[in-house]
C-alpha positions in Angstrom: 31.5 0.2 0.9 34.4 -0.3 -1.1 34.9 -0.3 -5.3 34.5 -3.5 -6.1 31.5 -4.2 -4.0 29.7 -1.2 -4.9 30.0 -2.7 -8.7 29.3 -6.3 -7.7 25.7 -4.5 -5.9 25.2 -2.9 -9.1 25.8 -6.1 -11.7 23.6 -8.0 -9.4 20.8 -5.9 -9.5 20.8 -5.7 -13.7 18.0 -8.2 -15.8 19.0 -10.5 -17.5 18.8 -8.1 -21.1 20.5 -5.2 -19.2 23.0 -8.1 -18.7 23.7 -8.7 -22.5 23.3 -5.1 -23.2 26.2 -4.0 -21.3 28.0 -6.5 -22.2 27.5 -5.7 -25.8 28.2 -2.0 -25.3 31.6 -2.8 -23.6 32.5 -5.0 -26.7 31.2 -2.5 -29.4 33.6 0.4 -28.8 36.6 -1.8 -28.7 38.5 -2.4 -32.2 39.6 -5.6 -31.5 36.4 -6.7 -32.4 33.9 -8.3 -30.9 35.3 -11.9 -29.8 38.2 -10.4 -28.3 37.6 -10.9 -24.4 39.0 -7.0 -22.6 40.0 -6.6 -19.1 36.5 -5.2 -18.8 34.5 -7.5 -20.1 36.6 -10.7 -18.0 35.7 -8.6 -15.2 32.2 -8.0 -15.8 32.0 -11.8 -16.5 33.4 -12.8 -13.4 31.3 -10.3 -11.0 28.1 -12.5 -12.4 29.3 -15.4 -10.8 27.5 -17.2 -8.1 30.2 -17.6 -5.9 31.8 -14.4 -5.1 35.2 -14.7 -6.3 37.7 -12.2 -4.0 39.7 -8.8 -4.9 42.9 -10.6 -4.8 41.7 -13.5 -6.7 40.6 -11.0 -9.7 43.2 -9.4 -9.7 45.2 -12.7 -10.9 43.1 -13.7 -13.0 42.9 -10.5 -14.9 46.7 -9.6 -14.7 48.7 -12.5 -13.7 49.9 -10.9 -10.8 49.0 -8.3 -8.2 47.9 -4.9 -9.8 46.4 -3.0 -6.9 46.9 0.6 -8.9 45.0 -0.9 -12.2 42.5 -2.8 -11.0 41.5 -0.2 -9.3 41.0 1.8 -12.4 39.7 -0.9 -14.2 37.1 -0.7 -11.2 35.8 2.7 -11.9 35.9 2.8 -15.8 33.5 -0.4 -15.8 31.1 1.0 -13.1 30.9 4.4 -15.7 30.1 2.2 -18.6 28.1 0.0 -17.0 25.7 3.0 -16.1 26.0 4.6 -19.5 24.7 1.3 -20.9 21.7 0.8 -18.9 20.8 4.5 -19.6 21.0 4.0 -23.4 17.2 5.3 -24.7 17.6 1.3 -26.6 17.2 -0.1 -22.9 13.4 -0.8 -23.5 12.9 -2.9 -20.0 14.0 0.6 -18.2 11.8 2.8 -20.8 9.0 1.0 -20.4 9.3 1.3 -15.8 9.5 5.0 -16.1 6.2 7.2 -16.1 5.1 9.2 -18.7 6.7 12.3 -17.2 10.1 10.3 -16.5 10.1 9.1 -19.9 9.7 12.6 -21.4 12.3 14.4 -18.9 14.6 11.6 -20.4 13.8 12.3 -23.7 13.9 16.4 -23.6 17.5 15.5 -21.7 18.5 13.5 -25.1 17.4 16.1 -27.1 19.2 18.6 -25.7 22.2 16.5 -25.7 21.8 16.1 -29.5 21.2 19.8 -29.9 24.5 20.3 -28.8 26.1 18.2 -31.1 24.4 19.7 -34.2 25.2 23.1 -32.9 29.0 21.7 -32.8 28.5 20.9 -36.3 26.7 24.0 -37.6 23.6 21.7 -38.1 21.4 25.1 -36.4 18.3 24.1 -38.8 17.8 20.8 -37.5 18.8 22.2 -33.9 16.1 24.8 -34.1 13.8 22.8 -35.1 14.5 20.2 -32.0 14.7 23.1 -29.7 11.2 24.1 -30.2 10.2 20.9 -29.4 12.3 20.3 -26.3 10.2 24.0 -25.6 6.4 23.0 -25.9 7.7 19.1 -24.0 9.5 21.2 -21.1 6.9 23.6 -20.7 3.8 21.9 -20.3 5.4 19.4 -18.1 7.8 21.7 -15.9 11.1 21.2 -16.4 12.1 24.4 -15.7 15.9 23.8 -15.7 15.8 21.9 -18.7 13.5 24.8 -20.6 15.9 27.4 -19.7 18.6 26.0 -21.4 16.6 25.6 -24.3 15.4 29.1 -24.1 19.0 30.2 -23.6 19.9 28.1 -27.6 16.5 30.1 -28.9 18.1 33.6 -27.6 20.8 33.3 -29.4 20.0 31.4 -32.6 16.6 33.4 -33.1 17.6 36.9 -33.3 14.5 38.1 -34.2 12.8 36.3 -31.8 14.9 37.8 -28.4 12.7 39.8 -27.0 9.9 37.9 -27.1 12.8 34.3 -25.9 13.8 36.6 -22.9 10.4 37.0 -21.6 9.3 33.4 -21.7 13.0 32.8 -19.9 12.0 35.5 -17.6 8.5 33.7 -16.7 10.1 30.2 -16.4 12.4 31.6 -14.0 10.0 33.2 -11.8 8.1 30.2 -12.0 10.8 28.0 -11.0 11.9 30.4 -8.5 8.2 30.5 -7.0 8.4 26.7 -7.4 11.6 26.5 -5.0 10.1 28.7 -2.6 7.1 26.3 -2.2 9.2 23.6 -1.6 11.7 24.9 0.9 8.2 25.6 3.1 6.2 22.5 2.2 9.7 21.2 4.0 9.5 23.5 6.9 5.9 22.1 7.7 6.9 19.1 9.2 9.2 20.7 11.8 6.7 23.8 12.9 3.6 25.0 14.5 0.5 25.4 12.4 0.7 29.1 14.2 4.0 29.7 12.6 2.9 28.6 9.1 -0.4 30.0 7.9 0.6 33.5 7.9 3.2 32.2 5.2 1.2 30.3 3.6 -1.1 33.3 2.7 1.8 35.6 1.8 2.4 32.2 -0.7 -0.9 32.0 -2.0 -1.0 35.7 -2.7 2.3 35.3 -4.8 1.0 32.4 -6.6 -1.0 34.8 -9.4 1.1 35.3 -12.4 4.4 33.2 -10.5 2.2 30.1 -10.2 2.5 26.3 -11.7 0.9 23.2 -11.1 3.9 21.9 -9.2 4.1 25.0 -6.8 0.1 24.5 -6.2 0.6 21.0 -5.3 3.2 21.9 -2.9 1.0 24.6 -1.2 -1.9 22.0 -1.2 0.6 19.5 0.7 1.1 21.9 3.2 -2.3 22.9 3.7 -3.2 19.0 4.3 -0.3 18.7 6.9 -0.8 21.9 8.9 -5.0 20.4 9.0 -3.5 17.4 10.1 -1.2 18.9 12.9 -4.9 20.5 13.8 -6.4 17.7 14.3 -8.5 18.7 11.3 -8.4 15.3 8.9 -11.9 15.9 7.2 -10.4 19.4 6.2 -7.1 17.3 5.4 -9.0 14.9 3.3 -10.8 17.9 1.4 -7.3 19.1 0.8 -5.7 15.1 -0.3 -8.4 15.0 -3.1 -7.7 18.3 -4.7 -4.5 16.9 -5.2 -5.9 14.3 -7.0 -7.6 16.4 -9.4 -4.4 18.3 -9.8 -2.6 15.0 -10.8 -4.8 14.1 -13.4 -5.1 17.2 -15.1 -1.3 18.2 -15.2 1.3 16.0 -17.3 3.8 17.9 -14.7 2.6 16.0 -11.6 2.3 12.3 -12.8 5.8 11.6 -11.9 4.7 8.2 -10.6 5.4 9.3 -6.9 3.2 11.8 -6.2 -0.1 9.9 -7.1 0.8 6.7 -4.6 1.8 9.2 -1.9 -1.8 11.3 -1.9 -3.9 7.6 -2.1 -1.2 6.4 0.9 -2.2 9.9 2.8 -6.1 9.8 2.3 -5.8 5.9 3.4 -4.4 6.8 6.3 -6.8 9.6 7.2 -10.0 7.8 6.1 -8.3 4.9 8.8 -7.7 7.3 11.4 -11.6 8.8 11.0 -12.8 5.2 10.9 -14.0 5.5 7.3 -12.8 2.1 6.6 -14.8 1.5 3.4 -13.1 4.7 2.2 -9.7 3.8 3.6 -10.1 0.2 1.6 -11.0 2.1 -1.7 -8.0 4.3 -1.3 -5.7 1.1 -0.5 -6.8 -0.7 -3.5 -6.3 2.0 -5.9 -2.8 2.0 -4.8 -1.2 -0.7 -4.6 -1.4 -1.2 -8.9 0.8 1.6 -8.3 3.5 0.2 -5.8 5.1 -3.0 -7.3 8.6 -1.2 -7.4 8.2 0.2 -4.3 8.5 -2.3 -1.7 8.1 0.2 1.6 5.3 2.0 0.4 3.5 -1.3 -0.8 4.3 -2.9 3.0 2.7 0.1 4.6 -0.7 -0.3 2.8 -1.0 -3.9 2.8 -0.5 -3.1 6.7 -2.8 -0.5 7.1 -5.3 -2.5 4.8 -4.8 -5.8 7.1 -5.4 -3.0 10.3 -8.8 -1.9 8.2 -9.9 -5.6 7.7 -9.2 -6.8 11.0 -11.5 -3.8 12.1 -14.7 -5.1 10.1 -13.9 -8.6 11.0 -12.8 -9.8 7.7 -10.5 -12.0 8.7 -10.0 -13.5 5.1 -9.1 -10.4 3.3 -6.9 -9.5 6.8 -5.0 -12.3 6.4 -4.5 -12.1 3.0 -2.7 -8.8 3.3 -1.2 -9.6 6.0 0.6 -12.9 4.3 1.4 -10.4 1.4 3.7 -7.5 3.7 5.2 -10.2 5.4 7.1 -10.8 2.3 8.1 -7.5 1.6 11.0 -6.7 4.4 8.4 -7.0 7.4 9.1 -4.1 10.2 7.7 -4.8 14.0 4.4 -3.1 13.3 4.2 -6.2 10.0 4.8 -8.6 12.8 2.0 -6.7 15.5 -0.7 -7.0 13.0 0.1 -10.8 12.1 0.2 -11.5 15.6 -3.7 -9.5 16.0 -4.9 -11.5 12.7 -3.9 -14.9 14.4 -5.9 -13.3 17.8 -8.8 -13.2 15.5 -8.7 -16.4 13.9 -8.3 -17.5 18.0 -4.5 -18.7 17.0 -3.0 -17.5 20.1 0.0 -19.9 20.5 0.9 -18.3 17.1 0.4 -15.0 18.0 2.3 -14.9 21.0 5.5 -16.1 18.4 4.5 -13.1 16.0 4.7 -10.6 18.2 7.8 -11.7 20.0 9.4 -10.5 16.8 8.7 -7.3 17.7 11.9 -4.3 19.1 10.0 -2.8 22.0 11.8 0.2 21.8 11.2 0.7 17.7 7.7 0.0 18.4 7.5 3.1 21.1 9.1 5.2 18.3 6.6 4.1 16.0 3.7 4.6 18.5 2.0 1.3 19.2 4.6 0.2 21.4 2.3 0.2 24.8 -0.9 -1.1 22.7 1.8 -4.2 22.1 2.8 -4.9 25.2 -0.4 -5.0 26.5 -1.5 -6.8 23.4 1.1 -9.3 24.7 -0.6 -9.9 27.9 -4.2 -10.1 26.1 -2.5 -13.2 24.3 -1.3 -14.5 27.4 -4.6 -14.7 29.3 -6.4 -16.2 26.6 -3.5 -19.1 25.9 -1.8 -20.2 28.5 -3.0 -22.2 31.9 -3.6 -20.6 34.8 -0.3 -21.2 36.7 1.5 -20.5 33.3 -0.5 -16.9 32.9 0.9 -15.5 36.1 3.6 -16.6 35.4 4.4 -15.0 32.2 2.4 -12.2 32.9 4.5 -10.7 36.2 7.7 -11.6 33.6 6.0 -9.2 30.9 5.0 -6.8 34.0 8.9 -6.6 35.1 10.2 -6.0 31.5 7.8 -3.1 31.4 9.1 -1.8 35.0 12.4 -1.8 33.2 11.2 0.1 30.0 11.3 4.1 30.5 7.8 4.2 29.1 5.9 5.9 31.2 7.0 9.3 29.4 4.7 7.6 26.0 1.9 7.0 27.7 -1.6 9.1 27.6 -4.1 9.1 29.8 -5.9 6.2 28.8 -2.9 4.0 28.4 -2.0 4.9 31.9 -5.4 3.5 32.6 -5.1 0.6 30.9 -1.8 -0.1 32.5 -3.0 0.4 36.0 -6.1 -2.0 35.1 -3.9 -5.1 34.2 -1.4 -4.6 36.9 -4.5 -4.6 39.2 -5.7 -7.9 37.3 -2.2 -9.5 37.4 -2.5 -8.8 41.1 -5.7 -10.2 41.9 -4.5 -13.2 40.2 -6.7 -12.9 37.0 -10.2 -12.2 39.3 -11.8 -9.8 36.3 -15.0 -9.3 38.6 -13.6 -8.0 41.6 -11.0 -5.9 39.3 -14.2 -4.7 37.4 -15.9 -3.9 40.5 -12.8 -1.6 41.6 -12.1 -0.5 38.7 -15.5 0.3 37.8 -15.2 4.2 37.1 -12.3 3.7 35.1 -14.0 1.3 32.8 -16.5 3.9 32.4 -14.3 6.6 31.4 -12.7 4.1 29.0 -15.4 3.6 27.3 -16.8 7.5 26.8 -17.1 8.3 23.1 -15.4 11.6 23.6 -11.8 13.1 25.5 -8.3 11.7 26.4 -9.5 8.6 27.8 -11.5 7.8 24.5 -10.3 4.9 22.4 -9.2 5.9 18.8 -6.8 3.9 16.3 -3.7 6.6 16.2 -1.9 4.8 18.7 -2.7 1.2 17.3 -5.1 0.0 20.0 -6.7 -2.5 17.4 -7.9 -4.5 20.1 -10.2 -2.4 22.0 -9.6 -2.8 25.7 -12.3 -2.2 27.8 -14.5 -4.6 25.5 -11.9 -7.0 25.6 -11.8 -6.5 29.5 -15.9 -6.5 29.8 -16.1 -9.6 27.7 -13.7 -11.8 30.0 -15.8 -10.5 33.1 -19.3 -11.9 31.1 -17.7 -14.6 29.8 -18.5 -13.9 26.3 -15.8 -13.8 23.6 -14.4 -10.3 22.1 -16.2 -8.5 19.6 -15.9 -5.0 18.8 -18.0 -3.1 16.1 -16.8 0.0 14.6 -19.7 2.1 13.3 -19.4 4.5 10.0 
């Protein structure tokens, strides 16, 4: 990405006041005074037009001429100013974004900034007195690095005091350091064996007395709730999820704005996975207040909530969601469960054009890329005439032969697989499949082991049931039970 564009990116992404504030803040620091148009400002100008107006063409504007060297220049010194202005504490649309935490880390930054300036100016009352403040705010919320430095202005201005400064500086740092520790594993969780972790994570908690914080115990819960994941233990996972939540609401140092979404996002999922869908919905809807800047996170729960719905058959609220991620940068997995809301609202012309939009191979990486496929023949069967269906179905069957997939599947994919090959073979006859295939129905439809259904690889529309109903000639209904 070159100069100029990386400033036109960042112009174009400024309100309308952060607009007039730079703007103003270009012209304020320049004695020519404030109707005198700089290079700058032209420039700054000219990057808010519509029509993108090329380098070379700016360039002659600016200077009359080519001026590759100071242009160039020009470039960098407005992309610094620019960012200085929308930082300024007077920026009240940004101030008002931040959480509480982000808004006091700012303001303990400030005041350390200013603390330097009256120290410049032998002001040390009035810096003393901002230092102990920029103390108590950096304490209680955790900003270690921020309270050393304050601790490192106490040690030297309070001479009586050093003794008792260096200990606090020698507890923040231990702290910290304990902190650090905690997050280098929490980050080493993802990539090992629960075997390989819990011994740490004992040797951790026994360290935590008298090094601890609320940040570091958050961390240790996080790993905790990802090594009972990896187990397969979600209801111990889910134990673990809401401690956090306590946690957050108790500590000033945790409501950073992230971490709160990210626990509600994690217990969503595991309540979905355990098929504690009310739950799951509770935990949707007390996150997404929290998501309006954050258009990934606020996609994947509208997603999951439109999975959730489609599950009890409320096809309203499914759609509803569902209309809602599509907005928000739509992945394949946005386009799957559009493509299963239209199945249940028996729209299955429309579902087939959904779930075309779908990258087979991203949806293999993702997991659900077999449940789509044969997803894709489900739709197929139910829309299209009888010559059509075989049709289209030995197409889909050949793409499939030429997709290395056979590696993804489990044992009750494989099942599954085998099933409609064997239908698409007997020319749609679902009674003599059934009557073949009987003992592998069966195991489909046991309530426990590998051929089991569950929801973690996106089989939303469960198969056998699907498969029986076509063979009654009843439509497909599935009921979850809590």
């Amino acid at each position: 990405m070159s100069a100029l564009h990386s400033l036109r990116k960042l112009i174009t992404r400024l309100t309308s006041s952060e607009l007039q504030l730079c703007e103003q803040y270009l012209k304020t620091f320049d004695h020519r005074g404030e109707n005198y148009e700089s290079k700058a400002v032209k420039l700054f100008r000219l990057l808010q037009l519509p029509d993108e107006v090329k380098e070379q063409e700016l360039e002659y504007i600016i200077y009359g001429k080519r001026n590759v060297a100071a242009f160039s220049r020009l470039i960098l010194r407005l992309k610094e100013k620019v960012l200085q202005a929308v930082l300024l504490p007077v920026n009240s649309q940004r101030q008002q974004k931040l959480s509480r935490y982000q808004q006091k880390l700012s303001e303990v930054r400030l005041h350390l900034s200013q603390i330097d300036f009256l120290l410049e100016r032998e002001l040390t009352d009035i810096a003393l007195f901002r230092l102990l403040t920029v103390c108590e705010t950096a304490s209680r919320f955790e900003f270690f690095a921020e309270l050393l430095q304050a601790y490192t202005y106490r040690a030297t201005l309070e001479i009586r005091e050093q003794v008792q400064v260096r200990k606090q500086m020698q507890k923040a740092r231990l702290c910290w350091q304990y902190a650090i520790t905690c997050h280098e594993f929490q980050l080493l969780v993802v990539l090992a064996t629960p075997a390989d972790l819990e011994p740490r994570l004992i040797e951790l908690r026994k360290l935590e007395q008298g090094n601890g914080s609320a940040r570091a115990s958050f961390l240790l819960l996080e790993a905790e709730a990802v090594i009972a994941t990896k187990k397969g233990g979600l209801a111990k996972a889910i134990a673990t999820r809401r401690k956090q939540l306590r946690l957050i609401e108790n500590h000033p140092a945790l409501q950073d704005g992230y971490k709160l979404p990210e626990v509600y996002l994690a217990l969503a999922e595991l309540n979905f996975r355990l098929l504690r869908l009310v739950k799951a919905v509770d935990c949707i809807h007390a996150c997404l207040p929290l998501t309006t800047n954050d258009t990934g996170k606020r996609r994947t729960l509208l997603e999951l909530e439109a999975a959730v719905c489609f599950l009890q058959h409320n096809t309203v609220a499914a759609h509803a969601a569902i209309t809602e991620a599509l907005t928000l940068q739509p992945t394949g997995k946005t386009h799957y469960l559009h493509a299963l809301v239209l199945f249940q609202q028996e729209k299955y012309a429309e579902a087939i054009t959904a779930i075309k939009r779908i990258n087979c191979k991203a949806a293999d990486r993702e997991g659900f890329g077999t449940a789509a496929r044969v997803f894709m023949q489900i739709l197929t069967i139910e829309c299209e005439s009888d010559p059509e269906q075989l049709s289209t179905l030995r197409k889909l069957k050949r793409l499939d032969d030429k997709t290395p997939v056979a590696v993804n599947l489990n044992a009750r994919e494989q099942f599954i697989v085998d099933l409609m090959q064997a239908l698409i073979s007997s020319k749609l006859h679902f009674k003599t499949v059934y009557q073949e295939f009987r003992e592998h129905i069966e195991q489909l439809r046991a309530s426990t082991g590998e051929t089991s259904w569950n929801v973690d690889r996106w089989e939303l529309i469960v198969f056998q049931e699907w498969f029986v109903g076509k063979v009654l000639g009843v439509g497909y209904r599935f009921d979850v039970r809590q």
